[in-house]
MIDREN-957340 format. One record per residue (C-alpha): residue number from 1; residue in three letters; x, y, z. Coordinates in nm, 3 decimals. Example, Ala and Ser with C-alpha at 12.3 -4.5 7.8 and 13.67 -1.06 7.14 Angstrom:
2
   nr  rest     east    north       up
    1   ALA    1.230   -0.450    0.780
    2   SER    1.367   -0.106    0.714
This chain:
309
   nr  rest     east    north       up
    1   UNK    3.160   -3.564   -3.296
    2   UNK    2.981   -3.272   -3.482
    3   UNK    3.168   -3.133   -3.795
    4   UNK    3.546   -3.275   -3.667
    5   UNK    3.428   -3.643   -3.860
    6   UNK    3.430   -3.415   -4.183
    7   UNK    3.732   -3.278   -4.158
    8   UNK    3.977   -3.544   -4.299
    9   UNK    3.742   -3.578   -4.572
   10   UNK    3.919   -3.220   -4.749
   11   UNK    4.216   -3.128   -4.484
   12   UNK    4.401   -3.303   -4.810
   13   UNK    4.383   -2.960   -4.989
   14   UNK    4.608   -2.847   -4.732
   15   UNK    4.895   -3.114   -4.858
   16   UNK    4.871   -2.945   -5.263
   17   UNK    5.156   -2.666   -5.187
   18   UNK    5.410   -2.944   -5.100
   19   UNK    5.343   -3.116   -5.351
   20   UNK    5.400   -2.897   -5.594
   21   UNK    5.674   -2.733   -5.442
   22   UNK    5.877   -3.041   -5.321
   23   UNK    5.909   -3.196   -5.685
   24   UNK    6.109   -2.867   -5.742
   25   UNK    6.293   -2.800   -5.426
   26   UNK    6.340   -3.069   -5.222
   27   UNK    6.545   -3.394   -5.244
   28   UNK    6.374   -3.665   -5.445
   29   UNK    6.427   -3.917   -5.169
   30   UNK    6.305   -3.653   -4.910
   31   UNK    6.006   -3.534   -5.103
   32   UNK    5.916   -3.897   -5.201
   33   UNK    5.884   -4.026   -4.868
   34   UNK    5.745   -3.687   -4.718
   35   UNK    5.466   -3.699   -4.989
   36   UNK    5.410   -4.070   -4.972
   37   UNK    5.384   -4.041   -4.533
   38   UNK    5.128   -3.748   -4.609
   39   UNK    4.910   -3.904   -4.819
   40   UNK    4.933   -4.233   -4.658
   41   UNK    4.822   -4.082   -4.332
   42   UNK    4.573   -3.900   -4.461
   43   UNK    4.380   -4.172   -4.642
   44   UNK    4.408   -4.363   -4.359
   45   UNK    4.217   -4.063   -4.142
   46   UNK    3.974   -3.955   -4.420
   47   UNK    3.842   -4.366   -4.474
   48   UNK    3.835   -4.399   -4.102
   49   UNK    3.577   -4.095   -4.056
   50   UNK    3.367   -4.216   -4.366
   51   UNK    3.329   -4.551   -4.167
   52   UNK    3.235   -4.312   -3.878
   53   UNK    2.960   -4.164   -4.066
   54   UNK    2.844   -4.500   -4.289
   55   UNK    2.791   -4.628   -3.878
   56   UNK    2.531   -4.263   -3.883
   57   UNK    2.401   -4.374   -4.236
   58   UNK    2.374   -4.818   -4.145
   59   UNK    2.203   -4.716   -3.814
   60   UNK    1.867   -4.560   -4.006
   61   UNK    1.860   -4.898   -4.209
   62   UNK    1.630   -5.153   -4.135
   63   UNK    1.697   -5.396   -3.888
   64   UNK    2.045   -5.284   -3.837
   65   UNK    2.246   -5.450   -3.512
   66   UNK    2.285   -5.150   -3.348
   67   UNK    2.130   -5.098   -2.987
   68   UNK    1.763   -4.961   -2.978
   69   UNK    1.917   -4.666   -2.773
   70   UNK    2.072   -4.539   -3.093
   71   UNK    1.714   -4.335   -3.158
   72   UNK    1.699   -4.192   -2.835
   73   UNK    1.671   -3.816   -2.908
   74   UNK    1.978   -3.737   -2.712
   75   UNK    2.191   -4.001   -2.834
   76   UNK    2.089   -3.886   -3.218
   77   UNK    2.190   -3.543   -3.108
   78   UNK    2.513   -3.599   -3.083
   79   UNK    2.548   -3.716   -3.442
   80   UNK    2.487   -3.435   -3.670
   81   UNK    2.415   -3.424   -4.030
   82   UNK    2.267   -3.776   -3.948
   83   UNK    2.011   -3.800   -4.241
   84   UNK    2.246   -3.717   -4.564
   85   UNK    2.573   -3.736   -4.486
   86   UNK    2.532   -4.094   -4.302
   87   UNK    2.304   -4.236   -4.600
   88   UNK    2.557   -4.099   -4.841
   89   UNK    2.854   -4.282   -4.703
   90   UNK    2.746   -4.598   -4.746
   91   UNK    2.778   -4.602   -5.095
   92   UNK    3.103   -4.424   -5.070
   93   UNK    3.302   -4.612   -4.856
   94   UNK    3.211   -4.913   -5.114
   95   UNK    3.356   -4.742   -5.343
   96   UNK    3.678   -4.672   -5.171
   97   UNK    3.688   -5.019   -5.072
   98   UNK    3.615   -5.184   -5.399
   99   UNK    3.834   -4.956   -5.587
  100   UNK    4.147   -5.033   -5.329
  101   UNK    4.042   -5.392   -5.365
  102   UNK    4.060   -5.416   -5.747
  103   UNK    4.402   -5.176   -5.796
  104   UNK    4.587   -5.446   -5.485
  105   UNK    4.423   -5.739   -5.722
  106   UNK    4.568   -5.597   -6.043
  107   UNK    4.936   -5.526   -5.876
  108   UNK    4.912   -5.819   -5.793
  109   UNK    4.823   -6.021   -6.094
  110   UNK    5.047   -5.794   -6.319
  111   UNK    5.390   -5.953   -6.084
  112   UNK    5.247   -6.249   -6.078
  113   UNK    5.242   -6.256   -6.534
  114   UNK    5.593   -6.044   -6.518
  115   UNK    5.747   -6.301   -6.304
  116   UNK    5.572   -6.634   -6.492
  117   UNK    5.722   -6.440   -6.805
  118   UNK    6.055   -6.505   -6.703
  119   UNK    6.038   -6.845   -6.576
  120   UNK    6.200   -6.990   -6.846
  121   UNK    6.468   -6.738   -6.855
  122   UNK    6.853   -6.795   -6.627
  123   UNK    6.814   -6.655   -6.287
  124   UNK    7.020   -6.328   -6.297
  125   UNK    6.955   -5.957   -6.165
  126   UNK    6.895   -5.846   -6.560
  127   UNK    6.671   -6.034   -6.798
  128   UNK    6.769   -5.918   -7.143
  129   UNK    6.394   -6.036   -7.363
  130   UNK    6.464   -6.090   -7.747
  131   UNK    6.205   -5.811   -7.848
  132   UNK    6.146   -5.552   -8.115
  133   UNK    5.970   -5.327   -7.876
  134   UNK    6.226   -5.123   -7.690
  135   UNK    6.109   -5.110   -7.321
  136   UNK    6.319   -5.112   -6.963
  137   UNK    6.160   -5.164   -6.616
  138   UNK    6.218   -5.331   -6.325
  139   UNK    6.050   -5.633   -6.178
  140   UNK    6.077   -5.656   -5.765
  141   UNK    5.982   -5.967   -5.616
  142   UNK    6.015   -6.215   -5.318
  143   UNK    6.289   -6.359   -5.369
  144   UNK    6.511   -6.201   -5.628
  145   UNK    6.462   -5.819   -5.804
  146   UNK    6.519   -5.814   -6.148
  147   UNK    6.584   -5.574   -6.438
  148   UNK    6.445   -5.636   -6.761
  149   UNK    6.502   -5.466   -7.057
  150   UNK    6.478   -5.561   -7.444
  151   UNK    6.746   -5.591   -7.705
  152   UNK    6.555   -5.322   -7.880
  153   UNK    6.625   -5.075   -7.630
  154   UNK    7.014   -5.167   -7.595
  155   UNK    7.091   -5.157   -7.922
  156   UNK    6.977   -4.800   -7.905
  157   UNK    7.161   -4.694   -7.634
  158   UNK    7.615   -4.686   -7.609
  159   UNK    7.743   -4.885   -7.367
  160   UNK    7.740   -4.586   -7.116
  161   UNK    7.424   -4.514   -7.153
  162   UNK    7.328   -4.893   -7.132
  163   UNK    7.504   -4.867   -6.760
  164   UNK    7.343   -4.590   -6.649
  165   UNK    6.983   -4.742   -6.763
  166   UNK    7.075   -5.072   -6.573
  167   UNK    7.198   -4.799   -6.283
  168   UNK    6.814   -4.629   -6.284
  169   UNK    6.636   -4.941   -6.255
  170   UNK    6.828   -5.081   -5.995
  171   UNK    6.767   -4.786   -5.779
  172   UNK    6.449   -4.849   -5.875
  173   UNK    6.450   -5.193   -5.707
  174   UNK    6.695   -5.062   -5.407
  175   UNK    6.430   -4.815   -5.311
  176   UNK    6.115   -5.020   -5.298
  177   UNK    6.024   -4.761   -5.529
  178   UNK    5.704   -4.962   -5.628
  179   UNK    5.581   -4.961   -5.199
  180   UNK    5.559   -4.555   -5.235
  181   UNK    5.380   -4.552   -5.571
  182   UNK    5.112   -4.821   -5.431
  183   UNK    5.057   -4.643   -5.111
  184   UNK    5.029   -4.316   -5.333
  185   UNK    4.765   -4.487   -5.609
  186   UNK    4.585   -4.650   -5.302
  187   UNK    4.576   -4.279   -5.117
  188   UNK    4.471   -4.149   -5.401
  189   UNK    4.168   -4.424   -5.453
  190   UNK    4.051   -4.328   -5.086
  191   UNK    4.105   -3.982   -5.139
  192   UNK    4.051   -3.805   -5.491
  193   UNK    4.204   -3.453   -5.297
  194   UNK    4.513   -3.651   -5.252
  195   UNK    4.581   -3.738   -5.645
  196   UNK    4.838   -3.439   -5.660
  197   UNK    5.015   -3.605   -5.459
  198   UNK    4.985   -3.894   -5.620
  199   UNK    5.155   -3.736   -5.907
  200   UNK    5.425   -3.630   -5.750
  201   UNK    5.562   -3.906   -5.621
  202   UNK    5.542   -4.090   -5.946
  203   UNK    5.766   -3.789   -6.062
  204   UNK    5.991   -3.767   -5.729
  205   UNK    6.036   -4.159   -5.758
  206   UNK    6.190   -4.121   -6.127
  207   UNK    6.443   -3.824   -5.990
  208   UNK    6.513   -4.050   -5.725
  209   UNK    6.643   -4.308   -5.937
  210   UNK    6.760   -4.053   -6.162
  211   UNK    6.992   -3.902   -5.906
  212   UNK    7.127   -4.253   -5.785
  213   UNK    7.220   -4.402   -6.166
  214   UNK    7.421   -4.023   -6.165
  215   UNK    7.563   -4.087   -5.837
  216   UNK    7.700   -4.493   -5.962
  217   UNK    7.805   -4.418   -6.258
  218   UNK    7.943   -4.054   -6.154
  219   UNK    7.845   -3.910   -6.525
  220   UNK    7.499   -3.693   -6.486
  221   UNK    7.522   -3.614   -6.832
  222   UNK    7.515   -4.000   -6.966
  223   UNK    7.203   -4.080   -6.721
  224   UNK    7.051   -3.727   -6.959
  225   UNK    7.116   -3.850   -7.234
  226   UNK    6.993   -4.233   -7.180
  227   UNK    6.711   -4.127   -7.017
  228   UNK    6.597   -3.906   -7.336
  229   UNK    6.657   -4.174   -7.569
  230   UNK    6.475   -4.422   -7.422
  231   UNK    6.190   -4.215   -7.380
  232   UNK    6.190   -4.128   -7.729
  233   UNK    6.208   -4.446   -7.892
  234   UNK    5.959   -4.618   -7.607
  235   UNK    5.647   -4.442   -7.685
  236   UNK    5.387   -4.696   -7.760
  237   UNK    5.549   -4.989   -7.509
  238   UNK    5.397   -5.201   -7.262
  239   UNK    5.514   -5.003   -7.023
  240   UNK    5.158   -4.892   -6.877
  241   UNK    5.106   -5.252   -6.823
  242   UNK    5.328   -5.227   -6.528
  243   UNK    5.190   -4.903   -6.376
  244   UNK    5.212   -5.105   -6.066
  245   UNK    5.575   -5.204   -6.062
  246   UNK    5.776   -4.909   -6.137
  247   UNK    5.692   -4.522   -6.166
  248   UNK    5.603   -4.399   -6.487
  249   UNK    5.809   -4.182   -6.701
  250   UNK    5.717   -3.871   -6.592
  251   UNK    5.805   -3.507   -6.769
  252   UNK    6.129   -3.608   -6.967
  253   UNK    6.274   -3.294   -7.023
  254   UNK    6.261   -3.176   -6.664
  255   UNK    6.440   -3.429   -6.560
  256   UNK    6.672   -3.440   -6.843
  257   UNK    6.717   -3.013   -6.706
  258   UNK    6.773   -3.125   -6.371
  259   UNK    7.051   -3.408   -6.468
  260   UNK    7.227   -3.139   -6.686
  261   UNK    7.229   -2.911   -6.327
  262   UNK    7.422   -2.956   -6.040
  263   UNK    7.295   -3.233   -5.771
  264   UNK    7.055   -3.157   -5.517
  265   UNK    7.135   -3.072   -5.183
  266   UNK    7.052   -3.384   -4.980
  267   UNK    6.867   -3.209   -4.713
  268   UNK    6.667   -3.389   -4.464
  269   UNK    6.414   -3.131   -4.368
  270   UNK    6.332   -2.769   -4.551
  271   UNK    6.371   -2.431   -4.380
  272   UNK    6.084   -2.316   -4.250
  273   UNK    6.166   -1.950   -4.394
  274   UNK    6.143   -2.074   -4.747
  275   UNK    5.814   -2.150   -4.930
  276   UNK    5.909   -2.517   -4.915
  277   UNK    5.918   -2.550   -4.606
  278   UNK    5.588   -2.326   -4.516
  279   UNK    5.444   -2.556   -4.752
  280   UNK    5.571   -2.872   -4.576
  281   UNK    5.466   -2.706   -4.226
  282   UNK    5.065   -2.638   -4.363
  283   UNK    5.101   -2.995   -4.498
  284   UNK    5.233   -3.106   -4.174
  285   UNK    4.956   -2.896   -3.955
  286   UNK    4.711   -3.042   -4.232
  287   UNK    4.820   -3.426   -4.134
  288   UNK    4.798   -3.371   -3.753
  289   UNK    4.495   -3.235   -3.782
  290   UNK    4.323   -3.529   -3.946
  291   UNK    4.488   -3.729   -3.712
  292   UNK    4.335   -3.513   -3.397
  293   UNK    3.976   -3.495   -3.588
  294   UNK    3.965   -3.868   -3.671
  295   UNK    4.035   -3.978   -3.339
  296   UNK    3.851   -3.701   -3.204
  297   UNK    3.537   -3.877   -3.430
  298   UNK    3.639   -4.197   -3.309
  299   UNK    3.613   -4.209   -2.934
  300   UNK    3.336   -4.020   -2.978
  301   UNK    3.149   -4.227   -3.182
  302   UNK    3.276   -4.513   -2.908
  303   UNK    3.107   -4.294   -2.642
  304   UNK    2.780   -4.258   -2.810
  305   UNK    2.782   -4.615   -2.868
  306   UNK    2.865   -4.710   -2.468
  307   UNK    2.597   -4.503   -2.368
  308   UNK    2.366   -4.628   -2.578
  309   UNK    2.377   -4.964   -2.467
């Protein structure tokens, strides 16, 4: 197994290029779901070889179920780094757990109030709330997606900017924006090398949305200039109560810059002869890699524990 079970623990550092660089030259669909596969991958890899090595760390405990060949001298051998690394990962994949556990709970529980919130409310795509406190977002759920948004915000906003706010959300809701920002937030829980990435999808999910309200309503500049208004006059909302549902903001006048520019090229993959795309190849190398070294760890591990029986 030797030092392979360590390497999805930081083969993440490999992913911070792309993510840096795909916010700015890639598609926001492509770079959203390229960023979101990465890191979902490797969290996946990186918890899978901390369980490998909590097995190292439980197996010095007492009165653990493991076999009593575990302390033969060759079998303990083959497991390096036995005495720190394993004792140390106990507490660290409890962590990871518990902290995956509680952010699943609270996206959870925060649909659950945004949904009972509108119970009493008609049963159409947009729920317009009678509030002084100008806020948009949008709600997905099980059996109908909805937008709601406050009369605070619309009386704000002209009735072109009004459609191209209705237009952002939906895409929002079309995109099952809210599955890429979970598996991001929970990547980033199991991995704190991965929270770059985490921050650029929350920013790559907003152009997303951006670029589809300018695509429906065929008027980049109204999406602009909606966008910057309601991010002006909703400082201070409940918004961050629904970090769960729907991406955050994100850096306002960049994507009020790109809006005002021509539409990206809707590329599928980068050229590899442009720093994009060596960044999305090292990412790429980085993710197989953890893949290889995490199975690698595991049928080792499943080896070790065959012949020690």
């Amino acid at each position: 197994m030797g030092v392979f079970v360590f390497l999805p623990l930081v083969l993440p550092l490999t992913a911070w290029p792309v993510a840096r660089l795909a916010e700015q030259h890639l598609h926001p669909r492509t770079a959203t779901r390229l960023l979101t596969a990465v890191a979902a991958v490797m969290a996946l890899c990186s918890t899978v070889c901390l369980a490998l090595v909590m097995v190292v760390g439980t197996a010095q405990l007492p009165g653990n179920p493991l076999p009593d060949g575990w302390s033969d001298p060759e079998v303990r051998a083959a497991v390096p780094y036995d005495e720190v690394a394993g004792k140390a990962a106990i507490p660290a994949l409890c962590v990871v757990l518990v902290a995956c556990g509680r952010a699943l709970w609270r996206h959870g529980r925060v649909r659950r109030r945004a949904h009972g919130a509108l119970a009493g409310l008609p049963g159409t795509s947009v729920a317009v709330l009678p509030d002084d406190i100008p806020y948009a977002y949008a709600l997905p759920g099980r059996r109908r997606d909805r937008v709601v948004v406050t009369t605070a915000l619309l009386d704000r906003l002209e009735p072109v900017e009004r459609r191209a706010l209705f237009a952002h959300e939906r895409a929002h809701l079309a995109g099952r924006h809210h599955r890429f920002l979970l598996a991001v937030r929970l990547a980033a829980l199991a991995n704190p090398f991965l929270r770059p990435l985490r921050t650029a999808v929350a920013y790559t999910a907003e152009r997303w949305a951006d670029e589809e309200a300018a695509r429906v309503t065929g008027n980049r500049r109204a999406v602009a200039t909606a966008i910057g208004k309601a991010a002006l006059v909703s400082r201070g909302t409940p918004l961050a109560t629904l970090a769960g549902l729907a991406a955050v903001p994100g850096p306002v006048p960049r994507r009020v810059a790109a809006l005002l520019g021509p539409a990206p090229a809707a590329r599928r993959r980068p050229s590899v002869f442009t720093s994009v795309g060596l960044a999305a190849w090292a990412a790429a190398a980085g993710t197989a890699a953890s893949v290889m070294s995490s199975a690698n760890a595991a049928v080792t591990m499943f080896l070790i524990f065959r012949a020690a029986f």
